[in-house]
N, C-alpha and C positions, 0 to 999 in steps of 0.2 A: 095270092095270099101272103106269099115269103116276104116282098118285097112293100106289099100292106103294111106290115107287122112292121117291117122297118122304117117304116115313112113315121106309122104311130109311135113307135120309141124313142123318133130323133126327131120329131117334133119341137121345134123351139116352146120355151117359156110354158110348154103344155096346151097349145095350142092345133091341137089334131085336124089334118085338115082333111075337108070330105071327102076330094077327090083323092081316091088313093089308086088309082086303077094304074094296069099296066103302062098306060102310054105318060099317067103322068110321072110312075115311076122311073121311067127311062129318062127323063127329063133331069129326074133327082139323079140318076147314075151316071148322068152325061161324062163330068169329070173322074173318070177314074181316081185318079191319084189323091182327088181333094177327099171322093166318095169315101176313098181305104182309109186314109186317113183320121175322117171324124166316125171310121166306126172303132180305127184302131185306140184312139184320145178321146171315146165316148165315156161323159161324167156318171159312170155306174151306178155313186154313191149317191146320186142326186135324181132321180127318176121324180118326174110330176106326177102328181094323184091321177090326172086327166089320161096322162098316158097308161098306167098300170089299168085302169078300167076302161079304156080302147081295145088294149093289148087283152083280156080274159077271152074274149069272144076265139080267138085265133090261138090259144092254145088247147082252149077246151076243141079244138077240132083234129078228129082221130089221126088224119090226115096230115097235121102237120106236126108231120114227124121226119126226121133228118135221113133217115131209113128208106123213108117212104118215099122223100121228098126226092134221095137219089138216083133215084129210077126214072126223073124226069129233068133233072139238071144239077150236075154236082156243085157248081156254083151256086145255088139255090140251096142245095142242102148245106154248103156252108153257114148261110145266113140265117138259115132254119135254126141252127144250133148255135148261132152267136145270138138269137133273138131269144132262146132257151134259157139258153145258160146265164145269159145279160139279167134277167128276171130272177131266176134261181138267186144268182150272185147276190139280188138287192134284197131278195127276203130276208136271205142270212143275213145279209148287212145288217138291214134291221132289227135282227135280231141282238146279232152278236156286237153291235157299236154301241147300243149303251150301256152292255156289259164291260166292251172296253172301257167306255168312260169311267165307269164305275170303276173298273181298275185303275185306270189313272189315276181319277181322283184318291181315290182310299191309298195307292202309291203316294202322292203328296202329301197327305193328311199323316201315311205312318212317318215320313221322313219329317216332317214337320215335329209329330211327336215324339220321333225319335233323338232330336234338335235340342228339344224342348226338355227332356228327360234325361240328355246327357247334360245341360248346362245345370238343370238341377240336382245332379249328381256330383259333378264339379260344385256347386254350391254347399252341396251336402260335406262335400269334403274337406271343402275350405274352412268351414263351420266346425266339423269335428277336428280339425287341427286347433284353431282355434280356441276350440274346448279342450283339446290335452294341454295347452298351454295354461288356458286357466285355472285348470283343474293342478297343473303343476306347482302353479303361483298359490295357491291355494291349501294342497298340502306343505308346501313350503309353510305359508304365513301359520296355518293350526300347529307347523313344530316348532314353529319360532315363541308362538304363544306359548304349548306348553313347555316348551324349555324355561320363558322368561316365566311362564307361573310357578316353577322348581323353581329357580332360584329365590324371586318373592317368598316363595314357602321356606327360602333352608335361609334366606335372611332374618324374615320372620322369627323364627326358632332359637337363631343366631341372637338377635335383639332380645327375644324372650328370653335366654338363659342368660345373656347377661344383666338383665333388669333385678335374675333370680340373684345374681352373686352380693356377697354382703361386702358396704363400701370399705374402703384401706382409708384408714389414714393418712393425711398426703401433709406434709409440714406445709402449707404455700410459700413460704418464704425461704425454703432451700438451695443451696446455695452446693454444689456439686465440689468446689475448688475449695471449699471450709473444711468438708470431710475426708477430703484425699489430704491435705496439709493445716498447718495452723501459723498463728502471727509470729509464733519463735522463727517453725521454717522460711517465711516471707523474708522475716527480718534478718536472716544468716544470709540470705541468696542476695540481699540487696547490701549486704557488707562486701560480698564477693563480686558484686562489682555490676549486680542484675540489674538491668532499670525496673521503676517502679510501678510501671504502667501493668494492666490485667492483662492485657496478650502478653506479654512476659512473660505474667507468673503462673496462667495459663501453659506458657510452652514449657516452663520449668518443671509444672507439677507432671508432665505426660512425660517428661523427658526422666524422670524420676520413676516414675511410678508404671512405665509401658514393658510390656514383655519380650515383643520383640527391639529392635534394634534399633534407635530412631536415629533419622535423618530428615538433617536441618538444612534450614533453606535463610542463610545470614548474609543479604548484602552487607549488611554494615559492622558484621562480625562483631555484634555485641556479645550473642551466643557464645562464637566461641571464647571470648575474654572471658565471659565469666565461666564458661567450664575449665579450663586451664587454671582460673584460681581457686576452684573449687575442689579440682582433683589434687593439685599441685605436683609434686615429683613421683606422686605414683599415675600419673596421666601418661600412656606409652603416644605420641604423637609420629603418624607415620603419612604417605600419599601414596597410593597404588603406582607400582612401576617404578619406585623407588630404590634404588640399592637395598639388598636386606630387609624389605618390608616384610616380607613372607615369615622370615623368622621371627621378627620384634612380634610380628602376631601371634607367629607357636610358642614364643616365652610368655608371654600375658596372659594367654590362655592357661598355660602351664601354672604362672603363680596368681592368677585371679587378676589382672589388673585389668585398669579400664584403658580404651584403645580408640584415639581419637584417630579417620581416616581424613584427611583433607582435601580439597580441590577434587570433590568425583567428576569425571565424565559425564557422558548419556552414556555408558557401558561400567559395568564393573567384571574384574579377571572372573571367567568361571569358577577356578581354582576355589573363591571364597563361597561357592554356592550352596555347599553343604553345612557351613559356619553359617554364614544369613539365614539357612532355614533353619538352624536350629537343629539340625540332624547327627 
C-alpha cells in the first residue's frame, strides 16, 4: 500500500496507473538514486486532481500509519510519512498560496500607491510654493496699488487746493533785470567801460546786487576793465600767495573797501575760509 500511494502521487501528468502492486513497484524503485531523487525534487506545489483522489482511498486506511507502518519496514514507514506529509503540505499550500498572492498583490498595489501618493505630494508642494510666490507678488502688487491710490488721493487734494487759491497777478511782460537796475545804471556801467550786450548787464546787475562774494569767470577780461574803472583808487587789487596779500585784505576789511582777488587757482588759502563764509 506504501509504495501504491507513491506510484499514485508521482504519477506523471495525472496519469495513475492500474498496476500498482508490489512487483511493479520494484520496478519503479529499481534506480535508487534517481528513485531519492524525484521524491527528494518532488513538485509539491503542483499535485494533479487525478492523483489527490487515487491517493484518499490509502490514507483513509487506519493502517497506514508511519507508526504502524514501522513495525513492518522502517523504510516503508519513511515513505508512509513522506506520502502524509506531501498531501498535508499541498492542502495548506492551497490554502495559504492565494492568500500569499493576495499579499503580493495588495504589496504592489500599496507601493504603487504609495508611488503615486508621494509624487502627488511632491506636486502638492510644488503647487504650494508656487502659490506663496503668487500670493507674495500679489500682496506686493495690492500695496503698490494702495500706495499709488495715496498718492492719487494727496495729489488729488493737492490740485484741489490749489484750484481753491485765488489768482496773483502776474505782470507777463516782466522783466527781472528792469527791477534790480534801471537805464541811468545800464548807462553808467557802459561809460565804465561794460559792453552793451544782456549777458553783460545780466552779470553786472548780480555782481552788484549778490550777497555773497562773486566770482567771475573773464576770458577776455572785460569784467575786470570795467570793474577797475568803476571802483577806481578805492579798488584794493591783490592774487593769493602774493607778498602782503593777507594784509591788503585785513586793511580793506578794516576800512570797507572793495578787494579784487586775481588769477584763482582750483584751490583757494584756507586762511580766507571764514571771510568767504561770511563768518
Amino acid at each position: 500500500n506504501v509504495s501504491a500511494a507513491v506510484m499514485v502521487l508521482m504519477a506523471p501528468g495525472g496519469k495513475v496507473p492500474k498496476d500498482r502492486s508490489w512487483k511493479a513497484a520494484k520496478v519503479t524503485m529499481t534506480k535508487v538514486d534517481s528513485f531519492l531523487d524525484s521524491l527528494i525534487h518532488f513538485d509539491k506545489e503542483n499535485i494533479h486532481e487525478n492523483c489527490l483522489k487515487a491517493i484518499r482511498p490509502y490514507l483513509q486506511d487506519p493502517e497506514f500509519n508511519p507508526e504502524f507502518v514501522a513495525t513492518k519496514s522502517y523504510a516503508a514507514s519513511g515513505l508512509c510519512s513522506w506520502v502524509i506529509n506531501i498531501v498535508r503540505f499541498y492542502e495548506v499550500f492551497c490554502d495559504v498560496e492565494p492568500k500569499r498572492q493576495a499579499l503580493s498583490k495588495a504589496t504592489s498595489e500599496l507601493t504603487t500607491a504609495q508611488e503615486k501618493l508621494a509624487a502627488i505630494k511632491a506636486k502638492i508642494a510644488h503647487l504650494n510654493e508656487n502659490l506663496a510666490k503668487l500670493t507674495a507678488k500679489f500682496e506686493k502688487a495690492t500695496a503698490d496699488k494702495l500706495r499709488c491710490q495715496q498718492e492719487a488721493e494727496m495729489t488729488a487734494g493737492t490740485i484741489s487746493l490749489a484750484n481753491r487759491l485765488v489768482p496773483i497777478p502776474v505782470t507777463p511782460t516782466l522783466d527781472p533785470l528792469r527791477m534790480l537796475t534801471d537805464d541811468a545804471d545800464v548807462a553808467a556801467w557802459q561809460n565804465e567801460g561794460l559792453p552793451a550786450d544782456r549777458m553783460s548787464m545780466e552779470n553786472a546787475t548780480i555782481l552788484v546786487n549778490c550777497e555773497r562774494w562773486p566770482l567771475m569767470v573773464d576770458p577776455q577780461l572785460q569784467g575786470i576793465k570795467w570793474i577797475k574803472t568803476k571802483y577806481g583808487e578805492d579798488l584794493r587789487v591783490t592774487q593769493i600767495g602774493q607778498k602782503g596779500y593777507l594784509q591788503t585784505i585785513e586793511r580793506a576789511l578794516e576800512a570797507g573797501d572793495v578787494v579784487l582777488i586775481e588769477n584763482l587757482e582750483e584751490s583757494i588759502d584756507p586762511v580766507l575760509g571764514p571771510l568767504l563764509g561770511r563768518e
